[in-house]
Every structure is written in structure tokens, then in C-alpha cells.
KEBA-740282 format. One line per field, with one value per residue (C-alpha): x, y, z. Coordinates in steps of 0.25 Angstrom, whole numbers, plus 2048, in hexadecimal, padded with zeros to 3 digits. Each point is the difference from the previous one (the first is absolute). Layout:
<sites>
x	c(X  ...)
y	c(Y  ...)
z	c(Z  ...)
</sites>
This chain:
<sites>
x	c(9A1  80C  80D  80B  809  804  7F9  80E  801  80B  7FC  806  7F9  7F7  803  80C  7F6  7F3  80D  802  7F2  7FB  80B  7FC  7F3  800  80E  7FB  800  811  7FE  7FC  80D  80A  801  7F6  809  7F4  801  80A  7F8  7F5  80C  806  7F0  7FB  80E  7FC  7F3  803  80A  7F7  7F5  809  803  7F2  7FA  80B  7FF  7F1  7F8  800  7F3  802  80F  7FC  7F4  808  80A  7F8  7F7  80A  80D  7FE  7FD  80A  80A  7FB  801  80D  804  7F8  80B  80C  7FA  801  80D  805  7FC  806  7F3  803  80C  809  80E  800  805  7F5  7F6  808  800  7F2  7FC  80A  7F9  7F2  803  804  7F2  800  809  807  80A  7FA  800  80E  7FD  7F0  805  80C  7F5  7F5  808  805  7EF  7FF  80C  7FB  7F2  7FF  80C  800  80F  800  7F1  7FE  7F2  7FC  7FC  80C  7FF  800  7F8  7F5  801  7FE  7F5  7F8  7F2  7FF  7F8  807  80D  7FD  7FC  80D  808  7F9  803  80E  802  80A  80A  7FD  803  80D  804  7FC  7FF  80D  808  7F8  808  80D  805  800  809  7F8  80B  805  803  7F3  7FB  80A  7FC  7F2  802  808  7F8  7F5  806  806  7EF  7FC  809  7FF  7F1  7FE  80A  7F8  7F2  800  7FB  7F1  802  808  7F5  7F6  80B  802  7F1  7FD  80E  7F8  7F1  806  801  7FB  7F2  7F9  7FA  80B  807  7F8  807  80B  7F5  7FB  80C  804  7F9  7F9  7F2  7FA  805  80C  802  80C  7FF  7F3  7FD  7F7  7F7  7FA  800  80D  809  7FC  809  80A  805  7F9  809  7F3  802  809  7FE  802  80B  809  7FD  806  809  806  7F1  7FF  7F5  7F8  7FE  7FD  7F2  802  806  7F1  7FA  80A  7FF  7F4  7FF  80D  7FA  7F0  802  809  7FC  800  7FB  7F7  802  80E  7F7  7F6  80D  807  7F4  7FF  80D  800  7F1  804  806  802  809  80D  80E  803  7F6  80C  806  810  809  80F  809  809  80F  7FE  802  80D  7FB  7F5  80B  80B  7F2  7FC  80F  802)
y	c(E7F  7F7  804  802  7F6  7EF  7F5  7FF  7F1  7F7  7F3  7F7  7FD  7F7  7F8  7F7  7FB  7FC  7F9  7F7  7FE  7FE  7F7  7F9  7FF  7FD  7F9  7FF  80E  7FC  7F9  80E  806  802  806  800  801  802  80E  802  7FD  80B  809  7FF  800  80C  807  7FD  804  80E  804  7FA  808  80E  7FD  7FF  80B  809  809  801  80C  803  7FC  7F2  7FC  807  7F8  7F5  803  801  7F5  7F3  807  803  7F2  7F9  809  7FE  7F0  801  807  7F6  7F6  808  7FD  7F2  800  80A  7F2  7F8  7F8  7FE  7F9  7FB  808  80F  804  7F8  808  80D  7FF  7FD  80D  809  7F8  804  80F  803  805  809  80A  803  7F7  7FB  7EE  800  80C  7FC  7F1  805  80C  7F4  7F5  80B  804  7F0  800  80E  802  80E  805  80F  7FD  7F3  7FE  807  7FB  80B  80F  809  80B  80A  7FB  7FD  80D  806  7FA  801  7FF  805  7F8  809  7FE  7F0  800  806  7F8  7F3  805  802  7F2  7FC  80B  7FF  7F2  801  80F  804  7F3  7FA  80E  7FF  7F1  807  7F4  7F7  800  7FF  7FD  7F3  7F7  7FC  80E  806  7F4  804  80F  7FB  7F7  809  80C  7F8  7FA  80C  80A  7F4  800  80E  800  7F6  803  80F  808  7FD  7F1  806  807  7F5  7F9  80C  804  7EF  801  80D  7FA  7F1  803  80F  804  7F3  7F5  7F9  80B  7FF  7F3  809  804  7F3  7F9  807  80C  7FB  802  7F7  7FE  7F8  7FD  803  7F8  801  7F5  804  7F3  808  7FD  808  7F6  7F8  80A  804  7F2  7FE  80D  803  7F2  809  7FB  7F0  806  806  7F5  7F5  809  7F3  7FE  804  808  7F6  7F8  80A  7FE  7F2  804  809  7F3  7F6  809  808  802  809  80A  7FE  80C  808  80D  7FE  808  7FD  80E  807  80B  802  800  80A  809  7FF  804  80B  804  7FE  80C  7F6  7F6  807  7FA  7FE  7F5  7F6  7FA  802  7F9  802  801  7F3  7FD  7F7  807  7FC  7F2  801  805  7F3  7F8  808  800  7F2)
z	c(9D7  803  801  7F4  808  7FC  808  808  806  806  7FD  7F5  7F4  7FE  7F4  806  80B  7F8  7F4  80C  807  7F1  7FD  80C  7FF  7EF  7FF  7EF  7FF  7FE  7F3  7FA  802  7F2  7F4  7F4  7F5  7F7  804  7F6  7F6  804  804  7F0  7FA  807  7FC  7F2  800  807  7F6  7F6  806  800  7EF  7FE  807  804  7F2  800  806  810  801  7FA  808  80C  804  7FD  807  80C  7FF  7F9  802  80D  804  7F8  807  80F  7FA  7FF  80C  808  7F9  805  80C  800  7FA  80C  807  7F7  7FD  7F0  802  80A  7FC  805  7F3  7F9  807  7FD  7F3  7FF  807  7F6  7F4  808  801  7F2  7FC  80F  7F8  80D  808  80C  800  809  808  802  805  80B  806  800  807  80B  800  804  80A  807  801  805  803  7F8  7FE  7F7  7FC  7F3  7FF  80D  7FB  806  809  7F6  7F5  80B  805  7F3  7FB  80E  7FE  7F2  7F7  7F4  808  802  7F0  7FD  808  7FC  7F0  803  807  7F5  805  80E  7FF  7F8  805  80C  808  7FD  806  80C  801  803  806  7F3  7F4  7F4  7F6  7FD  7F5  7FC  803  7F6  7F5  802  7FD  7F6  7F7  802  7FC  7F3  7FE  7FE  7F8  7F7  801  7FE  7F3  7F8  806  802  80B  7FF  804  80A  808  7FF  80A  809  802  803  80A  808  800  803  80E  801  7FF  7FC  807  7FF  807  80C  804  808  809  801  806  809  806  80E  7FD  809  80E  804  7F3  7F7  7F2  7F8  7F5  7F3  7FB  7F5  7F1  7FD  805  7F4  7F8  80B  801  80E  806  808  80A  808  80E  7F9  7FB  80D  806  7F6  7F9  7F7  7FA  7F1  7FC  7F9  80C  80D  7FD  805  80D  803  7FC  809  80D  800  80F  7FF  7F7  801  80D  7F9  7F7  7F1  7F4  7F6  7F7  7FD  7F8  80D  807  7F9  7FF  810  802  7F8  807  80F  808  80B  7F6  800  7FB  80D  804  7FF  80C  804  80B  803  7F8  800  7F8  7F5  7F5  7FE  800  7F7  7F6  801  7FD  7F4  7FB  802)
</sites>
């Protein structure tokens, strides 16, 4: 078996020179750039329909709100957070604070706080691919120790993604301050949503919207895009795309190398940069299945958490916060 250790490299990533051999090479790929401000539109609609959703089934038996829950909660919430990621980007609107406030509106059904905290740990991902110190996308020392080769470890681990990802992550990240303004305004309104929420609705609504938050990105298929991005599967290769029928309700979240590449490409049109510059990407590893994914991970002793590849550390964190504050 292969060792419990990180593919440890020294070379940069890759994104920054295929952007500028892709640019070169499709100079049209830069007319794709900006926001699509109809994102809002499908930020407020899928709010609605969530909440909606929690009225109507929330007070009926288990067995009716929890299948739901898994299957249409579950998606609409992954939806969303796949539009916190393009507001992290600012690809709804051109004003920072624009995008901000689409993200809050977006995590209202999420019954936790996340939008501000998920967009300043996501930009750091883009600026440090790697490095253990500022890439919260990479499993940590610990948590890959832990779950080992376990598959019941590995299921555990993939069921508790939401608290890995919003607790334990962020105190391995010692070197970033998590609170700002907009950080504090996210808590905020979210704490103010849903004591409101759960005085007129009740508690039943109440657990529709937790179970959907867990199973958006925990034990589902559309939980196995964690291990699709970014866990090096395939030789020399660091960032995996999903071309399968689920980015179809994921708002394209699954064109992950497109999207490293042009990070100022909205989602709806990174299929267009697959279809302008295919010789970039025909080479390259991609997945057609998150649900054959996730059921090999689980399955394959050799597929541990820390098949992910780290380089040296490097200082910009401090930099990565002046942007997000700007």
C-alpha cells in the first residue's frame, strides 16, 4: 500500500500558466469574463423555494420531510452554495458589497453562517494551492491521520464535512483573522433569519433546513465534489472537472479545472471555455460520476485523505485579506 503521507511538490501551480497559454492561444475566451447578474435572480427564487419547501413538509412525518430533504433540499442548498461561490468571485455584480450581500441573502436557508467566511477561505484556496497553512480546501494533518484507511472512518468524515469545513478547517488556518465586518453582518442577519423563522414556523420547518444543510455537501452525490476537485487521483495532476449531469443543478460547480483557470468566468458560461479550448483539457483527468466517485473513495484502502498535493508554504495571507476587505 502507499504511504499515509501528501504528494509534496515544489512547482507552482498550474492554473496561472495554462490562463495565459489559453489566452494566447483563444484570445475570445476574454469576452466570457463578468458577472451574470441573473444570478440573483436564482439566488432570491431558490431562497424562496427552500423556505417554501421547509413550510410544507417540515411538520409531516420523518419519512415524508427527510426523503425530501435528502433528495430536493439537498440539491437546492448545494445550489446555493455553488452561488456563494461565484459571489466570493464577484461574478453577480461588479460592487464587492453587491456580491456580499447576495451570498448572505443565499445562506439564509443554510441555517448556519458560512457565505462571508466560505468566500475569504475559498479566495486564499485560489491564491495558495497547497500550502497546509492557508488552503482550506487541503485535508489537515490530523483529520487525514484520523480517518486513515477506514471506509467507516472515511464515511464518518465525509457525513461531518459541514463541521470539518466550518470548524475544524478554519482553526488549522491560524494565520488568518476570520472576523470582519461583513463576517460579523453575515452572523448577524443569520442569527436574526432564523430566530424569526423558527418563532412563526416552529421547529418542524426547522429540521427540514438542518438535515438539507448536512446532506447538501455530506454523504450525497453532490457531496462527492470535494473529492473530485482536488484529490490527485491521476498522475501529475492537481484539479479534476466533473462533466456529468449534476452540474445541471449545481450551477456548473463541476467545470473546476475551466474554472481555476478563468476565475472571472461565471458559471453559466465555463462550459464555453471546454468548447473554445479543447486541446487544454482533452488530456487532462475528468469525471463523469460524483456517485461512482464517492462510492470509490469510500471502497479504496489506497485512496486516503492524504492523496492531495502540498508545496511551501508562502506569505500571502496578509494580502489575500486587504483584497477581501477592499
Amino acid at each position: 500500500m502507499a504511504s499515509l503521507d501528501y504528494v509534496h511538490v515544489t512547482y507552482a501551480e498550474p492554473h496561472a500558466a495554462r490562463a495565459r497559454q489559453m489566452l494566447a492561444a483563444h484570445p475570445e475566451l476574454r469576452a466570457l469574463a463578468g458577472p451574470f447578474r441573473a444570478s440573483a435572480a436564482w439566488t432570491l427564487g431558490l431562497v424562496f423555494a427552500q423556505t417554501g419547501l421547509a413550510l410544507l413538509v417540515g411538520s409531516r412525518p420523518w419519512f415524508l420531510w427527510l426523503p425530501c430533504a435528502y433528495v430536493v433540499g439537498a440539491t437546492i442548498d448545494h445550489a446555493l452554495w455553488a452561488l456563494i461561490h461565484d459571489c466570493s468571485h464577484n461574478l453577480v455584480f461588479r460592487s464587492r458589497a453587491a456580491n456580499r450581500v447576495v451570498a448572505i441573502l443565499a445562506n439564509l436557508p443554510l441555517v448556519v453562517p458560512g457565505a462571508i467566511s466560505f468566500a475569504k477561505y475559498h479566495l486564499l484556496h485560489h491564491r495558495n494551492m497547497g500550502d497546509l497553512e492557508l488552503d482550506a480546501g487541503i485535508p489537515g494533518p490530523t483529520e487525514s491521520k484520523v480517518v486513515g484507511r477506514s471506509r467507516v472512518a472515511k464515511i464518518a468524515w465525509v457525513s461531518a464535512t459541514i463541521v470539518i469545513q466550518g470548524v475544524v478547517r478554519p482553526k488549522r488556518l491560524t494565520r488568518v483573522r476570520l472576523l470582519d465586518t461583513w463576517t460579523v453582518v453575515n452572523i448577524v442577519v443569520q442569527i436574526g433569519f432564523m430566530a424569526l423563522f423558527i418563532v412563526w414556523a416552529g421547529g418542524g420547518p426547522l429540521k427540514y433546513l438542518v438535515a438539507s444543510t448536512v446532506f447538501a455537501i455530506g454523504l450525497h452525490p453532490l457531496g462527492a465534489r470535494w473529492i473530485q476537485e482536488h484529490f490527485a487521483l491521476a498522475p501529475g495532476q492537481e484539479t479534476y472537472s466533473y462533466y456529468g449531469p449534476l452540474n445541471k443543478v449545481s450551477f456548473n460547480v463541476g467545470y473546476h479545472n475551466e474554472h481555476h483557470d478563468l476565475v472571472t468566468i461565471p458559471w453559466c458560461r465555463l462550459p464555453q471555455v471546454r468548447r473554445i479550448a479543447p486541446e487544454f483539457y482533452e488530456g487532462l483527468h475528468s469525471y463523469t460520476s460524483w456517485t461512482a466517485l464517492l462510492a470509490r473513495f469510500v471502497r479504496d484502502p489506497e485512496i486516503t485523505l492524504y492523496d492531495c498535493i502540498v508545496r511551501p508554504t508562502r506569505e500571502k495571507a496578509a494580502d489575500t485579506q486587504r483584497e477581501f476587505e477592499d
